[in-house]
Kinemage of the C-alpha trace (Angstrom):
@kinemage 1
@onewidth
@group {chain A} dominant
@subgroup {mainchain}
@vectorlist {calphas} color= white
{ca unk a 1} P 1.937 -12.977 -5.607
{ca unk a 2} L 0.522 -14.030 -9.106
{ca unk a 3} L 3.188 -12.149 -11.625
{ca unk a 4} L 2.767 -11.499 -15.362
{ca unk a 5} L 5.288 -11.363 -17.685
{ca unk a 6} L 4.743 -9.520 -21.204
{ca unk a 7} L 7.475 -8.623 -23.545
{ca unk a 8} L 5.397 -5.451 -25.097
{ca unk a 9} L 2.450 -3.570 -23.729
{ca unk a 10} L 0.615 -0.018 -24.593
{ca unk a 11} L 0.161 0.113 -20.608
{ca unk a 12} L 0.723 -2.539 -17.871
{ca unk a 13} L -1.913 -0.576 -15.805
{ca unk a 14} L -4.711 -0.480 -18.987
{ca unk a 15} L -3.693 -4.559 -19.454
{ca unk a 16} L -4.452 -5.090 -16.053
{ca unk a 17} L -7.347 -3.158 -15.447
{ca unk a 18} L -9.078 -4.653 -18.717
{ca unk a 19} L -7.965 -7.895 -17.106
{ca unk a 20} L -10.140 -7.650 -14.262
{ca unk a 21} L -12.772 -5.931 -16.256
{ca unk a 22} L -13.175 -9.480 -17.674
{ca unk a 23} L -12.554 -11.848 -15.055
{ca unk a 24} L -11.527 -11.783 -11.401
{ca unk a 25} L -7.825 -11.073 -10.773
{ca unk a 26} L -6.495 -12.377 -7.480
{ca unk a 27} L -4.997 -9.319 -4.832
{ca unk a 28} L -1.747 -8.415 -5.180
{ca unk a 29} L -1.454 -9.686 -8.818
{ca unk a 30} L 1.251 -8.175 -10.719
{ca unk a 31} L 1.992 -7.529 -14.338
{ca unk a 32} L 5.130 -6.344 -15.374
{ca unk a 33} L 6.719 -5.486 -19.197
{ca unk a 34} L 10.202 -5.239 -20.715
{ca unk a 35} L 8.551 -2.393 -22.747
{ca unk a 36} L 5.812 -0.135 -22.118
{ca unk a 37} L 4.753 1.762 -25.468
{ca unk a 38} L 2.042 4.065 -23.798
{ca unk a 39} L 2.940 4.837 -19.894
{ca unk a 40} L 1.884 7.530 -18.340
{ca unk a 41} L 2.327 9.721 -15.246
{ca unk a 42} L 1.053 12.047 -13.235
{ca unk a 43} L -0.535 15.199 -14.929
{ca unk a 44} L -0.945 13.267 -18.323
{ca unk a 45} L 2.688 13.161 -18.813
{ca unk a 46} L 4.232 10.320 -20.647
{ca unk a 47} L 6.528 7.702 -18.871
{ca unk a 48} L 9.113 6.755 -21.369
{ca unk a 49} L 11.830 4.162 -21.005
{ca unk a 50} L 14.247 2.302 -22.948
{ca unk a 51} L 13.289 -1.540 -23.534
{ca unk a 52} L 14.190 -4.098 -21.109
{ca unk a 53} L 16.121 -1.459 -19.210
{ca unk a 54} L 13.558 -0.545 -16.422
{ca unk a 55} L 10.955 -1.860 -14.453
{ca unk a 56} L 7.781 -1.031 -15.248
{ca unk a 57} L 5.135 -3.022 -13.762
{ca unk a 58} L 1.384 -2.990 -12.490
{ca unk a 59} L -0.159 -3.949 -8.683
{ca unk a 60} L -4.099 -5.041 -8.493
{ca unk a 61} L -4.674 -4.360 -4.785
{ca unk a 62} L -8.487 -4.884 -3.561
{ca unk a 63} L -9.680 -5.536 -0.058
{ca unk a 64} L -7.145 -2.497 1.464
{ca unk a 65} L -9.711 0.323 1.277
{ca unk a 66} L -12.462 0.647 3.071
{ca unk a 67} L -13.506 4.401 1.550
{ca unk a 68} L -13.048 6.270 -1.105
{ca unk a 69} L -11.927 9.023 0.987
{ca unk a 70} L -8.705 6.593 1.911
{ca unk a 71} L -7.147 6.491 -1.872
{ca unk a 72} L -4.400 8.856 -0.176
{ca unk a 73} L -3.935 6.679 2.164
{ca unk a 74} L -2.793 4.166 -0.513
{ca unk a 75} L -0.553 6.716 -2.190
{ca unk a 76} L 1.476 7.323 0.940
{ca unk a 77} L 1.934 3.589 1.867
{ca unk a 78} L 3.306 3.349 -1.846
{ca unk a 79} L 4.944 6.299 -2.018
{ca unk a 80} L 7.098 5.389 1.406
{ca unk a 81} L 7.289 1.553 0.484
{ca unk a 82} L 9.195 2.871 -2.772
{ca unk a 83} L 11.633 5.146 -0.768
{ca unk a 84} L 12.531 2.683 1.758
{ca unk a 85} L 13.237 0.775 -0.446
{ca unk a 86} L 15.494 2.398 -2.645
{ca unk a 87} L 16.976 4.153 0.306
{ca unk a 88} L 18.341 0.452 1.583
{ca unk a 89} L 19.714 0.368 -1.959
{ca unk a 90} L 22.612 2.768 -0.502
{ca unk a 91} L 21.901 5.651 -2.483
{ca unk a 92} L 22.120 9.460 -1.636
{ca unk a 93} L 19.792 11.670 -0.927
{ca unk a 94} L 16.602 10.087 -1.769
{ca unk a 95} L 13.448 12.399 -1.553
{ca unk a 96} L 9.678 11.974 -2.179
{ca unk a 97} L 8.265 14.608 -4.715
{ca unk a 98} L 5.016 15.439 -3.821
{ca unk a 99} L 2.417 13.417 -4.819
{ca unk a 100} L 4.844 10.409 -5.281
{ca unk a 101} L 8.082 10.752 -7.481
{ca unk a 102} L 11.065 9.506 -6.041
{ca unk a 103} L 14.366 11.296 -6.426
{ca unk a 104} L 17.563 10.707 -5.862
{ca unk a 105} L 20.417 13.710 -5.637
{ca unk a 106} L 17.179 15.645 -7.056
{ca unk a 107} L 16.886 13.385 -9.857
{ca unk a 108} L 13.965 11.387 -10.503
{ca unk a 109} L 14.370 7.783 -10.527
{ca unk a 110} L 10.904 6.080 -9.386
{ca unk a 111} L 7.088 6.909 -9.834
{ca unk a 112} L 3.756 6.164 -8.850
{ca unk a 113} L 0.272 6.321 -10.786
{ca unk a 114} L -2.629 4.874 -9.281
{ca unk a 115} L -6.521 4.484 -10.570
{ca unk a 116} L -8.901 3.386 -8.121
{ca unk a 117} L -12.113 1.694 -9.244
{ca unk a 118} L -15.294 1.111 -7.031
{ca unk a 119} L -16.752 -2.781 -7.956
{ca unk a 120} L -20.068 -3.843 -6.827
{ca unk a 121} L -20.847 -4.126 -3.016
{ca unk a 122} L -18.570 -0.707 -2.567
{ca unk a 123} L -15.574 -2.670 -3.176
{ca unk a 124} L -12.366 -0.473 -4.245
{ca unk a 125} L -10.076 -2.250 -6.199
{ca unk a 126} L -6.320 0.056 -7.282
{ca unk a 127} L -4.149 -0.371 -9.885
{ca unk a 128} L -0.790 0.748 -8.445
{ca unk a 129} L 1.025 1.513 -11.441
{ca unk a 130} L 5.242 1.619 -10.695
{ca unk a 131} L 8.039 2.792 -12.865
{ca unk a 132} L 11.624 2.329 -11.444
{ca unk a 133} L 14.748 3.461 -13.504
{ca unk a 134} L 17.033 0.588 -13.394
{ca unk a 135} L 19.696 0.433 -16.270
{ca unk a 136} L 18.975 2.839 -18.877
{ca unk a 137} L 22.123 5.614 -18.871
{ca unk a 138} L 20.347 7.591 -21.764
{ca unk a 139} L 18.109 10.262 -20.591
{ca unk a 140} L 17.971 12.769 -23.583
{ca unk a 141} L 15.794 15.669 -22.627
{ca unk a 142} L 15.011 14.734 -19.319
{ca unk a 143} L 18.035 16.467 -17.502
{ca unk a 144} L 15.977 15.615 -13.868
{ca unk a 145} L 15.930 11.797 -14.286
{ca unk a 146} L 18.813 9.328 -13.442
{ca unk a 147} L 18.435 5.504 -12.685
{ca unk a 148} L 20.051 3.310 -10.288
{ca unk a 149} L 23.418 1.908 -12.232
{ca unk a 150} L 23.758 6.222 -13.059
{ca unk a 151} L 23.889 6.404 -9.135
{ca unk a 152} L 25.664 3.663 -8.040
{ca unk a 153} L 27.879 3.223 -11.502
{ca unk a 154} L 26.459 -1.029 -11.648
{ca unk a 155} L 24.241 -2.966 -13.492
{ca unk a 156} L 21.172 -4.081 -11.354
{ca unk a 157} L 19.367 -7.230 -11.896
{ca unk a 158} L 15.877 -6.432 -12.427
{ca unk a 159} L 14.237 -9.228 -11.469
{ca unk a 160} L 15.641 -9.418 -7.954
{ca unk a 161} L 14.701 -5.521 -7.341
{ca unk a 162} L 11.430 -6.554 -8.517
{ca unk a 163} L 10.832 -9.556 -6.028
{ca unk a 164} L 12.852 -7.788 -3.010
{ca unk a 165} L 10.092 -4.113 -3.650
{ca unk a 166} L 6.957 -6.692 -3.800
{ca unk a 167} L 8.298 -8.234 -0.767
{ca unk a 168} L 8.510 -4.731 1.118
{ca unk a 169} L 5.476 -3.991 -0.202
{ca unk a 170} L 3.752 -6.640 1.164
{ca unk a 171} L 5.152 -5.979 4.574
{ca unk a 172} L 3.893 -2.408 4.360
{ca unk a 173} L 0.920 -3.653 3.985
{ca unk a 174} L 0.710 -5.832 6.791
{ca unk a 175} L 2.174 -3.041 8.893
{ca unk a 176} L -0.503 -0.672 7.435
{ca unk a 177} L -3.525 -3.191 8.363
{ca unk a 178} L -1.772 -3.848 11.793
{ca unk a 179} L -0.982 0.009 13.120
{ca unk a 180} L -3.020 2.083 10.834
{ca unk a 181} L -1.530 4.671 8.342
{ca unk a 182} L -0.189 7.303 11.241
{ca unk a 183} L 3.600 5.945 10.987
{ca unk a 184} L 3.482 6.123 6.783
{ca unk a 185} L 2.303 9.727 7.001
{ca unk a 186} L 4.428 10.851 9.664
{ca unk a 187} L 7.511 9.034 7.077
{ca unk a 188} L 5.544 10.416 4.456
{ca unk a 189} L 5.766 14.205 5.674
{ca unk a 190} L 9.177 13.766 6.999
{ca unk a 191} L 10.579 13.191 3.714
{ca unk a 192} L 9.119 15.334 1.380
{ca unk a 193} L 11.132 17.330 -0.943
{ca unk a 194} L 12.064 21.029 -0.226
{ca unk a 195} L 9.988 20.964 2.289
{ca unk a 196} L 10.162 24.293 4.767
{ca unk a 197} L 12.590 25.756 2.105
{ca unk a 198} L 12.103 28.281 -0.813
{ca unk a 199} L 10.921 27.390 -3.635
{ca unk a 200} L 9.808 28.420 -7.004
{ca unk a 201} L 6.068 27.214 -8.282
{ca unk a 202} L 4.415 27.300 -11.654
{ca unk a 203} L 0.827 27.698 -11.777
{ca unk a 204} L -2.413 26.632 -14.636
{ca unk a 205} L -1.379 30.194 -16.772
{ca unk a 206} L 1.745 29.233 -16.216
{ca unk a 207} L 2.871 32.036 -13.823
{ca unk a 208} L 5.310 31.161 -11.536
{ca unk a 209} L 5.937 32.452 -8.006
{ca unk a 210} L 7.683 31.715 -4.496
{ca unk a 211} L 6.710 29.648 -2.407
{ca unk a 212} L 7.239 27.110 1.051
{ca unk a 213} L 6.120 23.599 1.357
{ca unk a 214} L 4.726 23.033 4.556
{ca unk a 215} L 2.445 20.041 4.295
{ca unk a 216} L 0.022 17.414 2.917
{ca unk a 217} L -3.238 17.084 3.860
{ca unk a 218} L -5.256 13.793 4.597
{ca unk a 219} L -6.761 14.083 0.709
{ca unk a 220} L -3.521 14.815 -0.824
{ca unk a 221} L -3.369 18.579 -1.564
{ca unk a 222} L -0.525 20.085 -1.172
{ca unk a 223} L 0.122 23.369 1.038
{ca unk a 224} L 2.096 26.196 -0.045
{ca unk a 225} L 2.901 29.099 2.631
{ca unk a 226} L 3.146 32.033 0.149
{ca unk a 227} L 5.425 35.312 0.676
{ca unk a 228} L 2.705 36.956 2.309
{ca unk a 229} L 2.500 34.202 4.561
{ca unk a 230} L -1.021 33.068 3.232
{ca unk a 231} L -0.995 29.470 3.299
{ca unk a 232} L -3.173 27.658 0.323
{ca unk a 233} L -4.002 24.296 -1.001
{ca unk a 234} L -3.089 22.940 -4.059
{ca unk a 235} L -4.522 19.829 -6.012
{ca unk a 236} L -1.775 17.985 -8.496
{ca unk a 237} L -3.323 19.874 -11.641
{ca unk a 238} L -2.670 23.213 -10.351
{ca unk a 239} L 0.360 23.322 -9.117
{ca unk a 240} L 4.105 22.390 -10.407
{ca unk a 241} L 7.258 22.416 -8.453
{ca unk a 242} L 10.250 23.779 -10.373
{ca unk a 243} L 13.602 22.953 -9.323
């Protein structure tokens, strides 16, 4: 893997998707940043970290999807990669947050944000953006976040998590291309958060209501057995899971 190294950036994922804009970037490049001024996560929501006390990095991955109807596909495999991952870290209780937070004793500590773009000859190429709360203790107003050293009480070297998450990555990968996605989604589902439990739901007027998570479907909605027992779908923009 071909890793960049920036001290400051508005956005490792805008850096490196105006990098291959411009020129052509090699799979599996990364781009990583002691501070990101501008990240952002799911639902237009800021990702804000303390400066050279997280990971935030970038992924260019091309050649891996075959249709645009597979970008979920992609999410999963990420989405697992990260839990496994963090899970062999020996902590507690780690969960995936539908689409693809990670949490930890119900805290967030990892997330994903991914933008797919469709080159010529039907090519997709995804920028896998990753944020991973290493060091930083401070999380004023943000009462569900926590990092690894708040979990584990140490101080984590970043660069080695770095390196040993690429190389799981890249394994997953392999896996993927080898036995097909079935194995991430059955992980996938298997871990989700609150899932076949109660749970409270805030929708676009910002109603809120009760609620069971029962799955994921193949395109990523999410779906919600209400008390009636009505089961409905639910995109990432019109649905929010309080808890």
């Amino acid at each position: 893997m071909h890793i960049i190294k920036l001290d400051a950036i508005d956005s490792t994922n805008t850096f490196l998707k105006e990098l291959a804009a411009n020129q052509y970037v090699e799979n599996l490049t990364v781009v990583t940043t002691e501070h990101q001024t501008s990240g952002r996560g799911q639902r237009g929501s800021n990702w804000n970290t303390e400066p050279g006390k997280n990971l935030t990095f970038s992924i260019l991955i091309r050649n891996f999807l075959l249709e645009i109807e597979q970008v979920y596909d992609l999410n999963v495999l990420i989405t697992v990669s990260l839990h496994q991952f963090l899970s062999d870290l020996n902590l507690t209780n780690v969960a995936i947050k539908w689409p693809n937070d990670i949490l930890s004793e119900k805290k967030k500590i990892a997330g994903v944000l991914i933008e797919n773009q469709i080159k010529s000859q039907n090519e997709i190429v995804s920028i896998v953006g990753i944020g991973i709360n290493v060091n930083q203790t401070n999380f004023e107003y943000l009462p569900h976040a926590s990092s690894l050293q708040l979990l584990s009480l140490k101080n984590w070297n970043k660069e080695e998590i770095l390196l040993s998450f690429l190389e799981k990555l890249k394994f997953n990968l392999n896996r993927f291309t080898n036995d097909g996605s079935h194995i991430f989604w059955k992980y996938y589902r298997e871990e989700l958060f609150l899932k076949n439990k109660p749970a409270v739901f805030e929708d676009l007027l910002n109603g809120r209501f009760m609620g069971m998570i029962k799955d994921v479907t193949d395109s990523g909605l999410l779906q919600v057995e209400l008390e009636n027992e009505k089961i409905l779908n639910y995109s990432i923009k019109e649905i929010k899971l309080l808890y």
